[in-house]
Steps between C-alpha positions, in 0.01 A plus 500: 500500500756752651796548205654829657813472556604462915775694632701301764449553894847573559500828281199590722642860706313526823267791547610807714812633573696424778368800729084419415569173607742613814216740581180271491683226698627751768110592509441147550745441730418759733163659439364168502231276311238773413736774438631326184200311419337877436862610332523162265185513314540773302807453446451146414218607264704696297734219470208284389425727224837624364616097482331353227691217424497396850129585541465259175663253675291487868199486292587254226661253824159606691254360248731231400427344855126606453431307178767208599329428829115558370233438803757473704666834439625709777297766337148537502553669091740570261759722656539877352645811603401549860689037565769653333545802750485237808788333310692789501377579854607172661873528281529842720389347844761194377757752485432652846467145673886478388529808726320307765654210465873616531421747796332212661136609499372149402394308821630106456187445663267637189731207262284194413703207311333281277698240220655130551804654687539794693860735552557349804453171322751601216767638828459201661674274233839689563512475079540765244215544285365708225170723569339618149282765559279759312409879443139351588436613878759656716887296518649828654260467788622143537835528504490822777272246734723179423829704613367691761396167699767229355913514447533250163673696222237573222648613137263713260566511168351820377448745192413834661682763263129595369430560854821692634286800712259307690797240603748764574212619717407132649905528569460758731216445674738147634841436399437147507329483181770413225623270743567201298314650199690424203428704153537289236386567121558150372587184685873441398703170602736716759158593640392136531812393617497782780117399576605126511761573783200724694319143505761321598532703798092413590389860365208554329495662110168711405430535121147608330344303210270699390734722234662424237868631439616843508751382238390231298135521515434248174636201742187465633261166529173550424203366799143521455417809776139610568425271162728746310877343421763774637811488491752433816809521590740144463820652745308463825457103453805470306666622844345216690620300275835616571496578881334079554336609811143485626277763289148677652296765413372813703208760508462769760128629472331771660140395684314664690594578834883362404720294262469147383882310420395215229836266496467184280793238455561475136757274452755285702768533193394681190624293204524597132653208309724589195292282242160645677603767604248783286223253592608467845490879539157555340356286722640644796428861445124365398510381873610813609258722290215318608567541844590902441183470322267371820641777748435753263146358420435581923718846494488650130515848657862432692637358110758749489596482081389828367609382107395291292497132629432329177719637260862509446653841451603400153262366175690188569142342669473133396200440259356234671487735794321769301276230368385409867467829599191598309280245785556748733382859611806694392274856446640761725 
């Protein structure tokens, strides 16, 4: 049983200044795919072994999947160092799809869809609705081939202070891309009241589920993940309480030869009655966590949480949670 104490994602700094990142992406951008490829893995090796906590993390997540799926494990054994390095190697080819994505690289025709509703589904009911995604697979890359082919409004709610280089560099490879991107810290009632007006209008609101708060991080509920309980963030479904409009979830996952947009309707109305209302909730983010839990069971190397998943970032862990824990493979 893991007892360290977590720190939280949001105190996370990105690694690299401003100008290694500005250089490797101008190598990307214009000595192409092999120049960087040769540039990146040394660099990203170092990375890999001067980020221990994050290194920790890949690997503990990694094996986590490993012993939680059993024969049916994406891995043929126990992920080590050399999984862990992929991780970190398909996080750094996630960051340069962003690239791709905004300067329109990504051919529409290399999209599959696959879900009970597609986006042009979700346009075609001229409503408002709530998309909750995830920091498993690639939203960025979404969003750049969503606007670049339709004209509904699309709000993100974001938290990208830990990340200020790479998205002042994103910024500048196309304007576009804090278009509509709102930073937010902690969702506030003049924030819900501004997003409620954005679905009024028909526009679409994009929030992930996957973190818990930057603020408040102890008002989390608790869902079994991977057979481990972790804790997630209420303010996501609290909002779709709030906003009454139709609710689905998104994942944007590299294959292959191309991307695969997974778009499930998750509610018509998302309610959370007063008397019910903590019950309500767990039960809800359960339903959410388990279907986080089945994309990530087909793409663990595109999960995108380099912390610790399972923990809080304070002793304030419920026991029966601890208890639990000890069934699975929490060795790093």
């Amino acid at each position: 049983m893991n007892t360290s104490k977590a720190s939280h994602w949001a105190k996370k700094q990105e690694n690299g200044s401003y100008l290694a990142i500005w250089l490797l992406l101008r190598l990307y951008r214009f000595g192409g795919k092999y120049v960087i490829l040769v540039v990146l893995a040394p660099v990203l090796g170092y990375f890999f072994l001067k980020d221990r906590s994050a290194r920790t993390a890949s690997m503990h997540f990694l094996q986590q999947v490993h012993h939680y799926k059993g024969a049916q494990s994406p891995f043929a054994q126990r992920p080590g160092y050399w999984r862990s390095y992929q991780h970190f190697w398909h996080f750094a080819m996630a960051a340069l799809a962003k690239i791709d994505g905004w300067l329109g690289r990504i051919p529409t025709g290399s999209v599959s869809y696959e879900g009970s509703v597609s986006f042009d589904n979700i346009i075609q009911t001229g409503k408002g609705g709530l998309i909750i995604g995830s920091h498993l697979g690639n939203q960025e890359v979404c969003r750049a081939l969503v606007r670049s082919k339709y004209t509904v409004r699309i709000n993100v709610l974001a938290h990208t202070q830990h990340t200020a280089a790479f998205n002042r560099i994103l910024k500048e490879s196309n304007s576009e891309v804090d278009l509509n991107l709102i930073e937010v810290t902690e969702l506030t009632p003049a924030v819900s009241v501004m997003l409620s007006e954005c679905i009024e209008r028909g526009e679409l609101v994009v929030i992930v589920g996957d973190r818990i708060s930057a603020q408040t991080p102890e008002r989390a509920v608790w869902a079994d993940f991977l057979g481990k309980p972790a804790p997630f963030a209420i303010g996501p479904w609290v909002l779709a309480s709030v906003l009454q409009c139709p609710v689905y979830l998104m994942f944007c996952m590299r294959q292959q030869n191309g991307y695969n947009l997974i778009f499930s309707h998750f509610a018509e109305q998302l309610q959370l009655p007063r008397k019910d209302r903590q019950q309500a909730l767990q039960t809800t983010i359960q339903q959410y966590a388990q279907q986080l839990e089945q994309v990530a069971c087909r793409y663990p190397l595109q999960w995108f949480n380099f912390y610790d998943f399972w923990h809080l970032p304070t002793p304030s862990q419920p026991k029966h949670s601890q208890q639990k824990e000890t069934s699975g493979d929490s060795s790093t």
